[in-house]
C-alpha positions in Angstrom: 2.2 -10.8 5.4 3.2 -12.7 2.1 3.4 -16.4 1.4 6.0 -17.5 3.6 4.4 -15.9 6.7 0.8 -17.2 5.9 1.0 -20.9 3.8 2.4 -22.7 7.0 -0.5 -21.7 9.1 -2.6 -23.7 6.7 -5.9 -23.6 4.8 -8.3 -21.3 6.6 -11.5 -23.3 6.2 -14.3 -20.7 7.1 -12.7 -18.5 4.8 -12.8 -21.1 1.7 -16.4 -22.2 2.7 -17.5 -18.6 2.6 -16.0 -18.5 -0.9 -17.4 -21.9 -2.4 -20.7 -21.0 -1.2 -21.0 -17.6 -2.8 -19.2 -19.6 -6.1 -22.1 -22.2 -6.1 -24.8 -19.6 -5.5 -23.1 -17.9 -8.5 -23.8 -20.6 -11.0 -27.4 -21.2 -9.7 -28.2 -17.7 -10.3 -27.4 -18.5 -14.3 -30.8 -20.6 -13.8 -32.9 -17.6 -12.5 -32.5 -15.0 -14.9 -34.5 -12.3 -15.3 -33.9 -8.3 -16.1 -35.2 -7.1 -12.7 -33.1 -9.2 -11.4 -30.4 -8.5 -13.4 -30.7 -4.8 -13.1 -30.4 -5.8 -9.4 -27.1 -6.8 -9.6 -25.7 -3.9 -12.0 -26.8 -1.4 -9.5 -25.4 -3.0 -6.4 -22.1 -3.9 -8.0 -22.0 -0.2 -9.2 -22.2 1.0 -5.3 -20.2 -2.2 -3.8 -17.7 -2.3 -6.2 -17.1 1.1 -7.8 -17.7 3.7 -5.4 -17.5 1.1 -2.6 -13.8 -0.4 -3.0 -12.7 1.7 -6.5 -13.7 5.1 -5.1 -13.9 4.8 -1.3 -11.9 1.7 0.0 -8.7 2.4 -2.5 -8.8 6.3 -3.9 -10.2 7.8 -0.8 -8.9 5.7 2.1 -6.5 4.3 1.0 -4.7 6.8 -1.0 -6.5 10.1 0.2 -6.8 11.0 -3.3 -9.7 13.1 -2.4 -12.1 14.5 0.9 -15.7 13.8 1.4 -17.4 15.0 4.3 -18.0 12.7 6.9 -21.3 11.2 6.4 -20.5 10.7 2.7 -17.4 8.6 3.7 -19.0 6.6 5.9 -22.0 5.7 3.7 -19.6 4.9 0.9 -17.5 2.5 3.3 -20.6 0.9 4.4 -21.8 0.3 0.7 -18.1 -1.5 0.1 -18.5 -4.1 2.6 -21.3 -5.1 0.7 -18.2 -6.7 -1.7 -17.4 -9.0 1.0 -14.0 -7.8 0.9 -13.5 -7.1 4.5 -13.8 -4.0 6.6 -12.4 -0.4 5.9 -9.4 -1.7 8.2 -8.2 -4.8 6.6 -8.9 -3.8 3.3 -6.7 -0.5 4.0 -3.9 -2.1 5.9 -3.8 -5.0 3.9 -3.4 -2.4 0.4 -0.9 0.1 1.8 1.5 -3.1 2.8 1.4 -4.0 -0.8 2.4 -1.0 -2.0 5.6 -0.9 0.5 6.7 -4.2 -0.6 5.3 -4.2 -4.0 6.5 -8.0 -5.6 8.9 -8.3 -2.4 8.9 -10.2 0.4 6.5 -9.5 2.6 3.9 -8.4 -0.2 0.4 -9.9 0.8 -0.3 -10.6 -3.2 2.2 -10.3 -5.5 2.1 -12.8 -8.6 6.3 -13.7 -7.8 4.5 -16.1 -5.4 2.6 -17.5 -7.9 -0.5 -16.2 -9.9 -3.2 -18.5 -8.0 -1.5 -17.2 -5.0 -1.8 -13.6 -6.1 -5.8 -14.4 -7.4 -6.9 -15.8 -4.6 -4.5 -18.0 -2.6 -3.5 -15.6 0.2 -7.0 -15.2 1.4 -7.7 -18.8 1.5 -4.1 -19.2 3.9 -3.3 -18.7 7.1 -5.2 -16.5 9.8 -8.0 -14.0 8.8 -7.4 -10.7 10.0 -10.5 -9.2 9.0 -11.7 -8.4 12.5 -8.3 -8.5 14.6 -7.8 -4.8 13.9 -5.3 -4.4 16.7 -2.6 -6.4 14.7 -3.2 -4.0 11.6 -3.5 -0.8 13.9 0.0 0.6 12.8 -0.5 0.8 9.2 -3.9 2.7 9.4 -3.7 4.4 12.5 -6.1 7.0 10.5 -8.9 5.1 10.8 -7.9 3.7 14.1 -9.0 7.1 15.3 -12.4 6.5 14.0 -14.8 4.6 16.3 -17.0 3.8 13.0 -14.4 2.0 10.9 -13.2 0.4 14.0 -16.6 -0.8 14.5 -17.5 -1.9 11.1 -14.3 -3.1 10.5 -15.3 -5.9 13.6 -19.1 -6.2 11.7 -18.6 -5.9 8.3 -20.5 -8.9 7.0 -23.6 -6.9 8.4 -24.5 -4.9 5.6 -24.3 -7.6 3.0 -26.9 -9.5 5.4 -29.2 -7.1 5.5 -29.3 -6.3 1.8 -29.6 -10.1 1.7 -32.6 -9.7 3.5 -34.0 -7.0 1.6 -33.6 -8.6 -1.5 -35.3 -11.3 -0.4 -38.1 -9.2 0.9 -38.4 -6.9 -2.1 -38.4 -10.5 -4.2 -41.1 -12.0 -2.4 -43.1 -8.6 -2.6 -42.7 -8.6 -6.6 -42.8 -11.9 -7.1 -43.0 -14.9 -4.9 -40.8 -17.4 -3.3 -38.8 -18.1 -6.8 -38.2 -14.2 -7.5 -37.2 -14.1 -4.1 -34.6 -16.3 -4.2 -33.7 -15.4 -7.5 -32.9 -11.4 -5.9 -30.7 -13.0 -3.7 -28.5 -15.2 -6.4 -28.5 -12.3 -8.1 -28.1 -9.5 -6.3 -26.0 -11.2 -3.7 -24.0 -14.1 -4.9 -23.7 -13.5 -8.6 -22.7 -9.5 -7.8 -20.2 -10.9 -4.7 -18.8 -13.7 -6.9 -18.3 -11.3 -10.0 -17.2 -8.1 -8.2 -14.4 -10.4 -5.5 -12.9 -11.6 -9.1 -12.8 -8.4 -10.5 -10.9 -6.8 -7.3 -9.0 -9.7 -8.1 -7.6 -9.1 -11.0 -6.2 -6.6 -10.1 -3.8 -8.3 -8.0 -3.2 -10.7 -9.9 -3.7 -9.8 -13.7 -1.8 -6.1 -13.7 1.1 -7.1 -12.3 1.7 -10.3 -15.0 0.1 -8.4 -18.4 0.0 -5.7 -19.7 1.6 -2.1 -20.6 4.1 -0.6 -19.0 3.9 3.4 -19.3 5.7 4.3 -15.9 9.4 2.3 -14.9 8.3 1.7 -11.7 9.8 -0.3 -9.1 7.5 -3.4 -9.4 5.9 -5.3 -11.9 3.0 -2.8 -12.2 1.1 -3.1 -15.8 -1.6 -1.3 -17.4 -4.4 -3.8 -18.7 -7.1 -2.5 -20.1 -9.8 -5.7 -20.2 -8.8 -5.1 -16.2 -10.2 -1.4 -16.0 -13.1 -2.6 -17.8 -14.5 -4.8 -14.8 -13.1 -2.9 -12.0 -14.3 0.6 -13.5 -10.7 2.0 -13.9 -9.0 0.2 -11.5 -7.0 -1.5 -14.3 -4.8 1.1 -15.4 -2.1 -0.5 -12.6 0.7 1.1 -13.6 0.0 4.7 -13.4 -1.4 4.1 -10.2 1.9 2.3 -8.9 3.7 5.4 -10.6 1.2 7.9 -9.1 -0.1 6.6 -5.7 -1.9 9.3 -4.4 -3.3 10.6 -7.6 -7.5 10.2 -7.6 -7.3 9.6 -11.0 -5.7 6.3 -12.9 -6.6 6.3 -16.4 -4.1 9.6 -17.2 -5.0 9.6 -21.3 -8.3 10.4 -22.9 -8.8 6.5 -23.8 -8.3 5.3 -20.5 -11.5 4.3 -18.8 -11.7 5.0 -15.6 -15.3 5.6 -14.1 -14.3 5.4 -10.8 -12.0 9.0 -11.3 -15.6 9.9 -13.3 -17.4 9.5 -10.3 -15.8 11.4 -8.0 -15.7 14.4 -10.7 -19.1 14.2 -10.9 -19.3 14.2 -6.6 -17.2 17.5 -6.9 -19.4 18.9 -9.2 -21.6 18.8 -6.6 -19.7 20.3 -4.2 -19.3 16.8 -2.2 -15.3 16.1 -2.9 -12.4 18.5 -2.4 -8.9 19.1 -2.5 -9.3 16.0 -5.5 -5.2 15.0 -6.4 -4.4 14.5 -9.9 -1.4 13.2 -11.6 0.1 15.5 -14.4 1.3 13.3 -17.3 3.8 14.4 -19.9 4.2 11.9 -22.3 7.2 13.3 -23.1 8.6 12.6 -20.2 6.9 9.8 -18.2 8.3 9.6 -14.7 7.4 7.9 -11.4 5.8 10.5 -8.7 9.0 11.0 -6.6 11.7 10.1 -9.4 
């Protein structure tokens, strides 16, 4: 992974006509406005983006932060590939490289290679892996052992399809042809657009501005307008410092809803064994250092 393995491979043109036809059906969704259709959107970016990728794809599989039985992990890995970000296995494989090679060679995204490149360049280059789970096997051999995220990791673009469909369906219901196509600029490409830039940003954004609490080995940064959009996933720097910890904003003013919602899923007795970093800010160290 990185630049110099991918760019010579060249543009990957399904890849950046997938993403200029979600951008386009972004800005026609501005022309369809309405509060159903907006509260459409909230919620599914909530699921897709916050407990999808924030709490599931990142603090759960990723990480291991946390446990959820079964059921609950699979439900919430199905609800991320509603982001269009790829299956649990190139999303996974893809994240734990970066955080070998953090802003070193070899780092699928880090901003040293440009911040376009670190945005959004490295999807649009080179060979998609998003269904070649073989070549990613050895950094997730976790879910390698799981014939579900082996399987949705091949179909992943089937969920967003069917809630395609169903907003569609539930449009037509309330509303005609016009709310139903306004559902699905809504619901589907304004949420996808919004929710891919604010996953994002976080490649690109915390590692060029903002705070740093922790002197980690990268360029790490804390940036709050970041954690705003990705529901906590902002606070870069403490995660960098603190891998494995479920829980990234570390001080009371540090918004992190993603952490909140899996406090609230072990209120309910549906997450254990939840791993939490101990700050002194006293004495700010690294885990490990």
């Amino acid at each position: 992974m990185g630049r110099a393995a991918t760019v010579g491979d060249g543009i990957n043109w399904l890849t950046l006509a997938v993403m200029a036809v979600f951008h386009a059906g972004a800005l026609a969704a501005l022309f369809f406005f309405s509060w159903q259709r907006f509260l459409a959107m909230a919620v599914l970016y909530a699921l897709a983006v916050n407990v999808g990728i924030g709490m599931c794809y990142h603090r759960l599989l990723t990480h291991r932060g946390y446990q959820v039985p079964k059921w609950l992990e699979y439900v919430m890995t199905t609800l991320a590939t509603l982001s269009l970000e790829g299956g649990p296995i190139f999303w996974v494989a893809t994240h734990r490289v970066h955080h070998q090679l953090s802003d070193r060679v070899g780092d699928p995204h880090t901003p040293r290679e440009g911040g376009w490149w670190a945005h959004a360049g490295w999807l649009i280059w080179g060979n998609a892996l998003h269904t070649q789970t073989h070549v990613l096997a050895r950094y997730v051999p976790d879910l390698m052992r799981s014939r579900f995220h082996v399987w949705l990791s091949k179909y992943h673009w089937l969920p967003l399809v069917a809630s395609g469909v169903a907003l569609f369906g539930l449009g037509w219901i309330w509303g005609g042809w016009r709310n139903a196509l306004g559902m699905v600029l809504w619901g589907g490409f304004l949420r996808v657009t919004l929710g891919l830039h604010a996953t994002w940003l976080v490649n690109s954004a915390t590692h060029i501005w903002g705070r740093r609490r922790f002197e980690t080995r990268d360029n790490s940064r804390n940036n709050f307008w970041v954690a705003l959009v990705s529901g906590g996933e902002g606070w870069h720097n403490n995660h960098h410092a603190h891998p494995v910890s479920a829980r990234h904003g570390l001080a009371w003013y540090e918004f992190d809803p993603n952490y909140w919602g899996i406090w609230l899923l072990a209120k309910v007795g549906l997450a254990r064994k939840i791993k939490r970093a101990q700050f002194d800010p006293a004495n700010p160290r690294p885990a490990g250092a």
